[in-house]
Backbone as JSON Lines, residues from 0, in Angstrom:
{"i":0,"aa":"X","n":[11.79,15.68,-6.34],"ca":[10.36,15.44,-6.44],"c":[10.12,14.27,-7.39]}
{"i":1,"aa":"X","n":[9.1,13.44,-7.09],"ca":[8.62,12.55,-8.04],"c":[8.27,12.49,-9.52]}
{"i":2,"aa":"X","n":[8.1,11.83,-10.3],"ca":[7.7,12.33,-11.5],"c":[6.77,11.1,-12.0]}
{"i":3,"aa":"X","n":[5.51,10.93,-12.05],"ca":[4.88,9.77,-12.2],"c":[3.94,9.7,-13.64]}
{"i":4,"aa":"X","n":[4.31,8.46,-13.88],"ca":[3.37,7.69,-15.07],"c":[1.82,8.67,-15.19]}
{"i":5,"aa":"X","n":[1.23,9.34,-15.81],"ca":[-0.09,9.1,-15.11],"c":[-0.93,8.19,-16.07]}
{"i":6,"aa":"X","n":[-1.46,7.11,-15.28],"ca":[-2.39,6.28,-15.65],"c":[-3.54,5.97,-14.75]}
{"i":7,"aa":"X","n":[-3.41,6.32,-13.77],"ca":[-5.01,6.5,-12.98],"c":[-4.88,7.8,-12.49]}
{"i":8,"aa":"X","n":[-5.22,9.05,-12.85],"ca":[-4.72,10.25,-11.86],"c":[-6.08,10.25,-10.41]}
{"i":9,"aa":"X","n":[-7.01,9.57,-10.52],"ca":[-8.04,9.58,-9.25],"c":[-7.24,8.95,-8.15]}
{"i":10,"aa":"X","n":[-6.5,7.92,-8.56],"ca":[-5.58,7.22,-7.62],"c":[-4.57,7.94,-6.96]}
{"i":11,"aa":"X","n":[-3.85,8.55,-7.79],"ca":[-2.52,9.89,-7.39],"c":[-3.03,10.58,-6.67]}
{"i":12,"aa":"X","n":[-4.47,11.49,-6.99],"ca":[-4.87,12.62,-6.51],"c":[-5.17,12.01,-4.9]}
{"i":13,"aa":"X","n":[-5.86,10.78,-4.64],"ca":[-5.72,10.76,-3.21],"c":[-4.66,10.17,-2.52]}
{"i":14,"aa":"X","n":[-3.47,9.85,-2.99],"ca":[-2.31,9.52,-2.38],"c":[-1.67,11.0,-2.32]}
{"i":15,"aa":"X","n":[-1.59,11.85,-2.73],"ca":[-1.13,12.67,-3.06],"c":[-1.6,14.09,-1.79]}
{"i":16,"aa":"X","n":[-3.46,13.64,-1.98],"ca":[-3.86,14.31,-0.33],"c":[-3.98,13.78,0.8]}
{"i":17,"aa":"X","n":[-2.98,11.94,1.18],"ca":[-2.54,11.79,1.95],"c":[-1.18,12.09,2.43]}
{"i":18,"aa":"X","n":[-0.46,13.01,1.74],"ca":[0.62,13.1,2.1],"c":[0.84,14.71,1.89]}
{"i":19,"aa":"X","n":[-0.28,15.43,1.33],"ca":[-0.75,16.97,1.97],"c":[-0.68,17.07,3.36]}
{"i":20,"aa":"X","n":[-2.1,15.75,3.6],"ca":[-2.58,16.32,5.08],"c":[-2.04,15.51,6.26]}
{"i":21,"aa":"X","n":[-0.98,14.59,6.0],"ca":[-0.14,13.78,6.79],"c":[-0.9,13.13,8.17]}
{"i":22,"aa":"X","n":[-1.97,12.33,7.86],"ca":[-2.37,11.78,9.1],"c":[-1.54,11.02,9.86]}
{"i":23,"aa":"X","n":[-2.23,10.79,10.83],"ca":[-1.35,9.28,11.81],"c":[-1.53,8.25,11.14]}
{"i":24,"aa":"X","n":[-2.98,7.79,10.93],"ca":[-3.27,6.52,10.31],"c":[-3.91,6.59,9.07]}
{"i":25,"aa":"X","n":[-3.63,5.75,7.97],"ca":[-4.26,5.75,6.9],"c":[-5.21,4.26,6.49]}
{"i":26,"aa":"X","n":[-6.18,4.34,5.89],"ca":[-6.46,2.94,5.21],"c":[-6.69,3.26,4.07]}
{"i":27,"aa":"X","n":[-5.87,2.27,2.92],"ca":[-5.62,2.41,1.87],"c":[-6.36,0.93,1.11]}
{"i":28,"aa":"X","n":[-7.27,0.95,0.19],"ca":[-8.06,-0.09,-0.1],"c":[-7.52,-0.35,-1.28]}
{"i":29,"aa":"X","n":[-6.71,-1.25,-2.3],"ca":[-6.08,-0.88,-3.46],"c":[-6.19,0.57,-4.33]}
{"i":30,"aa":"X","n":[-5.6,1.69,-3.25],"ca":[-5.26,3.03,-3.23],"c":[-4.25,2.98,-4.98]}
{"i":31,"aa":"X","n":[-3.3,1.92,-4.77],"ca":[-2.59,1.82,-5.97],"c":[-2.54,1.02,-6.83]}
{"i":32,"aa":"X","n":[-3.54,-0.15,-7.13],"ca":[-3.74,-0.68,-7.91],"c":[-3.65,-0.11,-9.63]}
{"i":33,"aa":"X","n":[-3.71,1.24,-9.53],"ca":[-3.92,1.39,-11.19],"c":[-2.19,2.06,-11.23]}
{"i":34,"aa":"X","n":[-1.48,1.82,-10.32],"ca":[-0.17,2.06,-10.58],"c":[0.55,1.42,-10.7]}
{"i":35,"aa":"X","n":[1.67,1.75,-11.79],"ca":[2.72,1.18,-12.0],"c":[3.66,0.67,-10.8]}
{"i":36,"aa":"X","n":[4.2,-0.69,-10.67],"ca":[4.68,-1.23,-9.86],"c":[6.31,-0.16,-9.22]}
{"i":37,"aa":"X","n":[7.04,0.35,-9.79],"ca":[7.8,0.98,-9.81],"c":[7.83,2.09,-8.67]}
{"i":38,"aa":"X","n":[6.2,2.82,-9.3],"ca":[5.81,4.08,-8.83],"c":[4.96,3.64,-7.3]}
{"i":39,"aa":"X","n":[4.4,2.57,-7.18],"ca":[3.85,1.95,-6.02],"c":[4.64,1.76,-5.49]}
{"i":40,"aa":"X","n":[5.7,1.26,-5.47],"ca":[7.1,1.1,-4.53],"c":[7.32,2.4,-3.68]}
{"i":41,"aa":"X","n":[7.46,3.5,-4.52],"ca":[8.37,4.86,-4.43],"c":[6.76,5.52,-3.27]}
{"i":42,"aa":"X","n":[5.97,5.27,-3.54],"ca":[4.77,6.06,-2.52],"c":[4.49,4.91,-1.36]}
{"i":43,"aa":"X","n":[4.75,3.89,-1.23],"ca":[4.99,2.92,0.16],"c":[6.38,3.17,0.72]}
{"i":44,"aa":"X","n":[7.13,3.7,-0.05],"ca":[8.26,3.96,0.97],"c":[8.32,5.15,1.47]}
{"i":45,"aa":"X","n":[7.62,6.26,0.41],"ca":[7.37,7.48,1.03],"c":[6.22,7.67,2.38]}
{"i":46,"aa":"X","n":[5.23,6.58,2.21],"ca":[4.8,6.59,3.67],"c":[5.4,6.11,4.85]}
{"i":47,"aa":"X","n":[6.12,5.34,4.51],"ca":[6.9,4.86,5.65],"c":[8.01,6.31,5.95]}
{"i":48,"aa":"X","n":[9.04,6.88,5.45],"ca":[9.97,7.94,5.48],"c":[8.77,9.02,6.14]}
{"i":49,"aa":"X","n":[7.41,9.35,5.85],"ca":[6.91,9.91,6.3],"c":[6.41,9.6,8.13]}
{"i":50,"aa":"X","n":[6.86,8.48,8.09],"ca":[5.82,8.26,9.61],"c":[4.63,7.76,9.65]}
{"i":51,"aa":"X","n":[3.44,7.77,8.29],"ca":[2.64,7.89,8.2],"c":[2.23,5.88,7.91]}
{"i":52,"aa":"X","n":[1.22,5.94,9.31],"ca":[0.74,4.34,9.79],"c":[0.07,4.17,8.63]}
{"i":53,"aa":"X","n":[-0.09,2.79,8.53],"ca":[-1.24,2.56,6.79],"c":[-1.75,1.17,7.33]}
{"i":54,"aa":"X","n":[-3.17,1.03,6.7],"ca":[-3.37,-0.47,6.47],"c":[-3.79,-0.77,5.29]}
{"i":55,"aa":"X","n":[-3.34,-1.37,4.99],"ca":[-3.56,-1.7,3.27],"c":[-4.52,-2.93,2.57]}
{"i":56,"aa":"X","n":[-5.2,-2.95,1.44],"ca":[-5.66,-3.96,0.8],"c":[-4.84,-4.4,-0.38]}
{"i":57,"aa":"X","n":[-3.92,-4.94,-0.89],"ca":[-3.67,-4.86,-1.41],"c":[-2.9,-6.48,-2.02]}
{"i":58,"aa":"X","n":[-2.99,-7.04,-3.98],"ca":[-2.82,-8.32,-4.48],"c":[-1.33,-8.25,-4.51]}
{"i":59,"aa":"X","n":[-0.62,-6.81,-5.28],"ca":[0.75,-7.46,-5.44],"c":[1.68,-7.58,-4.05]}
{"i":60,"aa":"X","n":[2.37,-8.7,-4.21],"ca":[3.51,-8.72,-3.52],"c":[4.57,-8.33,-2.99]}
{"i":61,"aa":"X","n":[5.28,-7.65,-4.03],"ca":[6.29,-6.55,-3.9],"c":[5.67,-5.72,-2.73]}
{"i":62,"aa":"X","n":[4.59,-5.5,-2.23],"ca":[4.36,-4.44,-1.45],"c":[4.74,-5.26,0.19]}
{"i":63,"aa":"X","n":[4.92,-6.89,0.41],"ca":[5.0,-7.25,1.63],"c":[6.0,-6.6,2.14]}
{"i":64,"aa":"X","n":[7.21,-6.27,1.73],"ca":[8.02,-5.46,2.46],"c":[8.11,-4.19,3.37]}
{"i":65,"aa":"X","n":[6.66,-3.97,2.89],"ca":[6.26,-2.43,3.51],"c":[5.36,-2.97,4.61]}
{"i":66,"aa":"X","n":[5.41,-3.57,5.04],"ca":[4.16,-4.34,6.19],"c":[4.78,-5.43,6.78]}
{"i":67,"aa":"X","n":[4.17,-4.48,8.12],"ca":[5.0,-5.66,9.18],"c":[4.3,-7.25,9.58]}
{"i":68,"aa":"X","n":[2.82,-7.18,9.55],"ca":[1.45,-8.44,9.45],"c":[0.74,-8.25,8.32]}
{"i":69,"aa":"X","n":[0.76,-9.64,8.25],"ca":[-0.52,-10.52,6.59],"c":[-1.79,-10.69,6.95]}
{"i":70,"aa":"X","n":[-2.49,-10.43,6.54],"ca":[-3.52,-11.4,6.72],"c":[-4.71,-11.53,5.5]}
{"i":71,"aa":"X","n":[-4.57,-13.25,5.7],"ca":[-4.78,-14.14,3.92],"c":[-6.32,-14.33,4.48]}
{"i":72,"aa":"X","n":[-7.28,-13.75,3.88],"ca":[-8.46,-14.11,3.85],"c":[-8.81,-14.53,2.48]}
{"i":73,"aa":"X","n":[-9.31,-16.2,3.04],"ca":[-9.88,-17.02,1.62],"c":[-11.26,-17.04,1.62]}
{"i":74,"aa":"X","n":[-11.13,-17.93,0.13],"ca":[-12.82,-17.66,-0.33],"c":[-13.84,-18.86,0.52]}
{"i":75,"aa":"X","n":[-12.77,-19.42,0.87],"ca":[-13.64,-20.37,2.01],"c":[-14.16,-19.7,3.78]}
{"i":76,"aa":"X","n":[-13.59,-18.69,3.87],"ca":[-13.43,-18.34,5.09],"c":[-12.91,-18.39,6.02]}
{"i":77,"aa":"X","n":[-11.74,-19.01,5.99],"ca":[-10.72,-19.18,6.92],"c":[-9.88,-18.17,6.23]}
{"i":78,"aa":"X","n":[-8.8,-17.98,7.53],"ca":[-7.85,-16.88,7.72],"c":[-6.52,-17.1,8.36]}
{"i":79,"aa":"X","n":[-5.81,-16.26,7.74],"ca":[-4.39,-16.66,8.4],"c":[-3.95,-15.36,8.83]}
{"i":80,"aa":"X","n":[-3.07,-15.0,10.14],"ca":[-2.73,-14.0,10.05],"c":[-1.19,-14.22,10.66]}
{"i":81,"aa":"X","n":[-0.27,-13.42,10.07],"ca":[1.37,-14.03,10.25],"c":[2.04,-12.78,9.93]}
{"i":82,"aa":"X","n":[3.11,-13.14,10.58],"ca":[4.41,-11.79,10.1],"c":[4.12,-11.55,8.11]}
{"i":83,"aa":"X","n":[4.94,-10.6,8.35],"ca":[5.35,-10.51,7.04],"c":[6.4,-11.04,6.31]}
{"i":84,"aa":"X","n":[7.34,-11.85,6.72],"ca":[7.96,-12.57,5.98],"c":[7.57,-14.29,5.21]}
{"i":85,"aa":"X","n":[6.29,-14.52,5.84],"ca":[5.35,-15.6,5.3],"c":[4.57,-14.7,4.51]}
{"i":86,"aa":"X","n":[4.52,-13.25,4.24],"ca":[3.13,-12.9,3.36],"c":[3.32,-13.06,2.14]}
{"i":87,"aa":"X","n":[4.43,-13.92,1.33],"ca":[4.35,-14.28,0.15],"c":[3.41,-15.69,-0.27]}
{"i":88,"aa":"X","n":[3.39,-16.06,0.65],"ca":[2.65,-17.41,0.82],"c":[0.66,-17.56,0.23]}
């Protein structure tokens, strides 16, 4: 079992009843932003090991690995949308 930092527990508590109630699809809006990079790793891979589809909002990087499409919306309004091995870009 996991053992996590707690520093946002509002954040945990609903990652925590996405993986109670195991949907098909999730949307996750910086769901983990108030988490430790470490512990954000360990719950994107646990959705993936779970099955469980996600779409995510999310700034750090480390997370492109968990996502298969990017998409870079700027403050100008244009958009890019590309695999995930350009989503460091």
């Amino acid at each position: 079992m996991y053992q996590f930092e707690v520093t946002n527990l509002s954040q945990l508590n609903n990652i925590f009843r996405v993986f109670y109630r195991k949907p098909d699809l999730v949307f996750l809006d910086e769901s983990t932003s108030g988490i430790p990079e470490d512990e954000e790793t360990e719950i994107y891979h646990e959705l993936k090991n779970q099955g469980i589809s996600f779409v995510s909002i999310v700034h750090r990087s480390n997370l492109a690995k968990f996502h298969e499409k990017h998409l870079k919306i700027c403050s100008d309004g244009q958009f890019t949308f590309s695999a995930t091995t350009d989503a460091s870009q």
